[in-house]
C-alpha positions as a printed Julia matrix, in Angstrom:
233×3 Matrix{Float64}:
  19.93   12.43    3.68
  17.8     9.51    4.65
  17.4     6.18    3.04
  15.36    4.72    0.49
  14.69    1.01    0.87
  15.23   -1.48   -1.64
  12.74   -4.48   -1.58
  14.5    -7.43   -2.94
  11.87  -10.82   -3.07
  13.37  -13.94   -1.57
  11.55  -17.32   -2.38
  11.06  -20.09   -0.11
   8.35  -23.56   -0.48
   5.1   -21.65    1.37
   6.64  -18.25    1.88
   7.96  -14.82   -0.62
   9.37  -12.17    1.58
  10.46   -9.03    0.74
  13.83   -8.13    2.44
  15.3    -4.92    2.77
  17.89   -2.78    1.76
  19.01    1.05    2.39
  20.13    3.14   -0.36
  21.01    6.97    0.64
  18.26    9.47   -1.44
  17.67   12.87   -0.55
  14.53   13.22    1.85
  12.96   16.38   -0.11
  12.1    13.84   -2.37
   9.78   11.77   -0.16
   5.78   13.28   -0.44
   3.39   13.07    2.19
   0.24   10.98    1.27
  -1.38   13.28    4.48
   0.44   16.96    3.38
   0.41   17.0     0.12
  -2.03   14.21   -1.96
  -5.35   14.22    0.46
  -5.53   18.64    0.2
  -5.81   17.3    -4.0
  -8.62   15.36   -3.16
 -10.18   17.7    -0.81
  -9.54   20.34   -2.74
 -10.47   19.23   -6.31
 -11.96   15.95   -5.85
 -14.84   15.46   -3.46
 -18.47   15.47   -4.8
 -17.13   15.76   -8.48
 -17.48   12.42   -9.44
 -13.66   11.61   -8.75
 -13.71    8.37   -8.04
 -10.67    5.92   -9.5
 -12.14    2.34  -10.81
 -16.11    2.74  -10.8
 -18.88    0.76   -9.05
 -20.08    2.24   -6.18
 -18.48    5.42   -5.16
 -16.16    5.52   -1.8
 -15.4     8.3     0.13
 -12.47   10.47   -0.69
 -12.79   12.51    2.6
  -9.39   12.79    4.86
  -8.85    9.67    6.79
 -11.33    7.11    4.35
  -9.48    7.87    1.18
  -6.2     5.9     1.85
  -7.31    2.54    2.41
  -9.77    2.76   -0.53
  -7.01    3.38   -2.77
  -4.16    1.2    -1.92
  -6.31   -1.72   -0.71
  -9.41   -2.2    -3.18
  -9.16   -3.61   -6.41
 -10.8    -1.29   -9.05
 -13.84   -2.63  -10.9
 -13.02   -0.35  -13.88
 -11.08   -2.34  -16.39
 -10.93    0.15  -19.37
  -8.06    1.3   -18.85
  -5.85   -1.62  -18.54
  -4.92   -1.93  -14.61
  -6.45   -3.62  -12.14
  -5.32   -1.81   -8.76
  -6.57    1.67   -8.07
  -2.66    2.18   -6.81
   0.04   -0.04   -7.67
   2.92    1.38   -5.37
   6.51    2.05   -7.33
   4.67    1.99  -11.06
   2.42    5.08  -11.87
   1.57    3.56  -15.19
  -0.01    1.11  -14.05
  -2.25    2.77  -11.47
  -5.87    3.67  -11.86
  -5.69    6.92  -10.42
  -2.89    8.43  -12.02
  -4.1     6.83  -15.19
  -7.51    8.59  -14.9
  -6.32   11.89  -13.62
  -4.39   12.31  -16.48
  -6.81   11.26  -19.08
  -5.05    8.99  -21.01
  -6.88    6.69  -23.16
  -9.38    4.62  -22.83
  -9.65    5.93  -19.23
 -12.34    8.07  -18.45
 -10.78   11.72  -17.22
 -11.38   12.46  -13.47
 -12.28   14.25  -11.71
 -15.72   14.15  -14.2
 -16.78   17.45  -13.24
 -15.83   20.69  -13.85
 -11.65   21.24  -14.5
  -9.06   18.38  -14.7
  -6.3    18.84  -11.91
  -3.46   20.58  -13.0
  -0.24   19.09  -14.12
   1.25   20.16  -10.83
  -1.15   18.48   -8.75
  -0.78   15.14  -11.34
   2.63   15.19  -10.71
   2.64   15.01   -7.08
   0.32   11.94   -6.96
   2.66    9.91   -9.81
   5.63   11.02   -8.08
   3.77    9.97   -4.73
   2.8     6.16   -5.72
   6.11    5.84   -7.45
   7.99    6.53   -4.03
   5.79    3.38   -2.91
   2.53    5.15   -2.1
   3.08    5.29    1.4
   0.57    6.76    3.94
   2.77    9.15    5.86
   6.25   10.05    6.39
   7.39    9.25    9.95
  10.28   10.37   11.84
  13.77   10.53   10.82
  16.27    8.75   13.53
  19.6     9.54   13.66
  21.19    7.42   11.58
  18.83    8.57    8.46
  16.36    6.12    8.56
  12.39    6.41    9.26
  11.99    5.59   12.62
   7.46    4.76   13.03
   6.62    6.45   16.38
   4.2     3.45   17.13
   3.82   -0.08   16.42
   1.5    -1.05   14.04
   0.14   -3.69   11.29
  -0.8    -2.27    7.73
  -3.65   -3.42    5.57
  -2.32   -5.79    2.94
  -2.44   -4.46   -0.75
  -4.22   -5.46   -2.82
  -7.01   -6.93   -1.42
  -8.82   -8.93   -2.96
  -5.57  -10.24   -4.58
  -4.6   -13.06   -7.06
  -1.78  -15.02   -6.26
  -0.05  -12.83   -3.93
  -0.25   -9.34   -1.6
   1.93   -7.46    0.29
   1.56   -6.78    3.75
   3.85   -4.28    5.71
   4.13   -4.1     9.76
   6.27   -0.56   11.38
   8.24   -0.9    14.44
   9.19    2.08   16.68
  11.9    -0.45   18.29
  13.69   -3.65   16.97
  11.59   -6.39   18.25
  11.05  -10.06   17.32
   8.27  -10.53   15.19
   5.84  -13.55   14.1
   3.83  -12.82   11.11
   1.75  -15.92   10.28
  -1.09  -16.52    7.71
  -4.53  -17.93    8.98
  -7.62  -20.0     7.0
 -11.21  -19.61    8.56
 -10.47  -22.45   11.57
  -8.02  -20.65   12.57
  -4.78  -22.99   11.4
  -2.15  -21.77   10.27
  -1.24  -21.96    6.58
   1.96  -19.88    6.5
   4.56  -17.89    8.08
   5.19  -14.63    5.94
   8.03  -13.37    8.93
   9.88  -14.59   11.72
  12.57  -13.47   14.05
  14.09  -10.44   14.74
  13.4    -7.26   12.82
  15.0    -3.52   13.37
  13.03   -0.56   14.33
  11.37    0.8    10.42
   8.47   -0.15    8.47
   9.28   -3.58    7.05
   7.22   -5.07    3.64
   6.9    -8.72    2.99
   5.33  -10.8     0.62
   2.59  -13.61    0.77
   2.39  -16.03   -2.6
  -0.89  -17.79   -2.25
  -0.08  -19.93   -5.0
  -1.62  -23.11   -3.99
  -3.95  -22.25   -1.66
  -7.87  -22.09   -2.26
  -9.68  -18.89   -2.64
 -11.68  -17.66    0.4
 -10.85  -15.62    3.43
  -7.63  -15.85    5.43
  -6.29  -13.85    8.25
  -2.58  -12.61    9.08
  -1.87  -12.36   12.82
   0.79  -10.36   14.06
   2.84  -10.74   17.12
   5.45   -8.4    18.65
   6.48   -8.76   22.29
   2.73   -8.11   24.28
   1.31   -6.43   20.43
  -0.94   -8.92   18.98
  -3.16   -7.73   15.84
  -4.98   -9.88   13.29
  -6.62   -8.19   10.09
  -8.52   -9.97    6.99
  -7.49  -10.84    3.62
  -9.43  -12.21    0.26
  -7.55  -14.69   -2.19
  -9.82  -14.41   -5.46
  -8.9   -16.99   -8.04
C-alpha cells in the first residue's frame, strides 16, 4: 500500500499553501504519465491533428508533451475550461474533454479513429490522480520517495489569481520557496522551513499583485533553482 496525499489549503495575509496529508490507497491505482499516457499520444496522437486547446500546435512527442499540457493555458474556449489539464477534475480538463468528444468540443484526435474508451480512461483516471509526471520510488514506509531534488513548473501558467507550484525532495531538507517581481525583490514566501523527503505542492494567491512576470526561487541546502511565472489579469 502506499499513500495518497491529501492537499488541504491553509490561508495566510501574502501566502496560500497547500499542506499535506497521507491517506493509505492501493498503489495499482497510481498511472504513469511516462508508461502508460505518452505511448497514447505516440501511438494515436502525433501528426493527426491532436492537439488539446488550439492556436498554434505544440509538440506531443515524448519528453515536450508534459509541460505543454499541465503548464499552458488552452486558447480553445468552446468547450468550457480553460486549462488543457486541471489535475484531480477530469471534467474540467481540455484534453479529456476533447478526447471524448463531448459537446461543444471538437473530437481529437481530428484524424482518422477516436481513441478507444480504454485509452480515454487511462488519461481521466491519470489527471484525476493529480496528473503527475512520473511515479517515483516507493520508501519503506509507503510513501514516494523522488530519487533527486528538483523544482516543478508551476501550473497553470499564465494563471489568474493563483498557481500551484510543487518542489520533490529525495531527503528532508529545509526549504525557502520565495516569489520574485522583475528587480528581483521579493514579493512573497510560498514555503519555509523544514520539509520531509516527497514531492510537496503549495499554493501562490496573487491576489493583489499586478500582472507581469515574476520568478519563484528555490533554495535547499547548496540547490538553488529559479523558474518564471505569468500573472494575467
Amino acid at each position: 500500500m502506499k499513500r495518497l496525499r491529501l492537499n488541504r489549503l491553509f490561508v495566510a495575509p501574502g501566502i496560500a499553501v497547500l499542506c499535506s496529508v497521507m491517506m493509505p490507497v492501493d498503489v495499482s491505482a497510481q498511472i504513469s504519465f511516462t508508461n502508460d499516457v505518452q505511448p497514447i499520444f505516440t501511438a494515436n496522437c502525433v501528426n493527426r491533428g491532436c492537439h488539446p486547446g488550439g492556436g498554434a500546435p505544440f509538440s506531443l512527442q515524448e519528453g515536450a508533451s508534459y509541460m505543454n499540457l499541465v503548464s499552458v493555458t488552452a486558447s480553445n474556449q468552446t468547450c468550457g475550461a480553460t486549462l488543457r489539464v486541471t489535475p484531480f477534475d477530469s471534467d474540467a480538463s481540455v484534453l479529456y474533454l476533447r478526447i471524448s468528444g463531448q459537446p461543444p468540443c471538437a473530437r481529437m484526435p481530428l484524424i482518422g479513429d477516436t481513441l478507444s474508451l480504454a485509452d480515454q480512461n487511462t488519461i481521466r483516471d491519470w489527471i484525476d490522480e493529480g496528473a503527475m509526471n512520473d511515479i517515483t520510488a516507493i520508501g519503506d514506509d509507503g510513501d514516494q520517495i523522488p530519487e533527486k531534488i528538483a523544482l516543478h513548473q508551476n501550473y497553470p501558467n499564465p494563471f489568474n489569481p493563483s498557481t500551484t507550484i510543487s518542489f520533490s525532495l529525495p531527503i528532508s531538507s529545509d526549504v525557502s520557496l520565495t516569489i520574485l517581481n522583475l528587480l528581483g525583490e521579493e514579493v512573497a514566501t510560498v514555503a519555509s522551513g523544514h520539509h520531509s523527503a516527497g514531492t510537496h505542492n503549495v499554493q501562490w494567491d496573487a491576489t493583489g499583485h499586478p500582472s507581469g512576470v515574476y520568478f519563484y526561487k528555490m533554495q535547499a541546502g547548496s540547490y538553488v533553482e529559479t523558474r518564471r511565472l505569468i500573472l494575467i489579469r
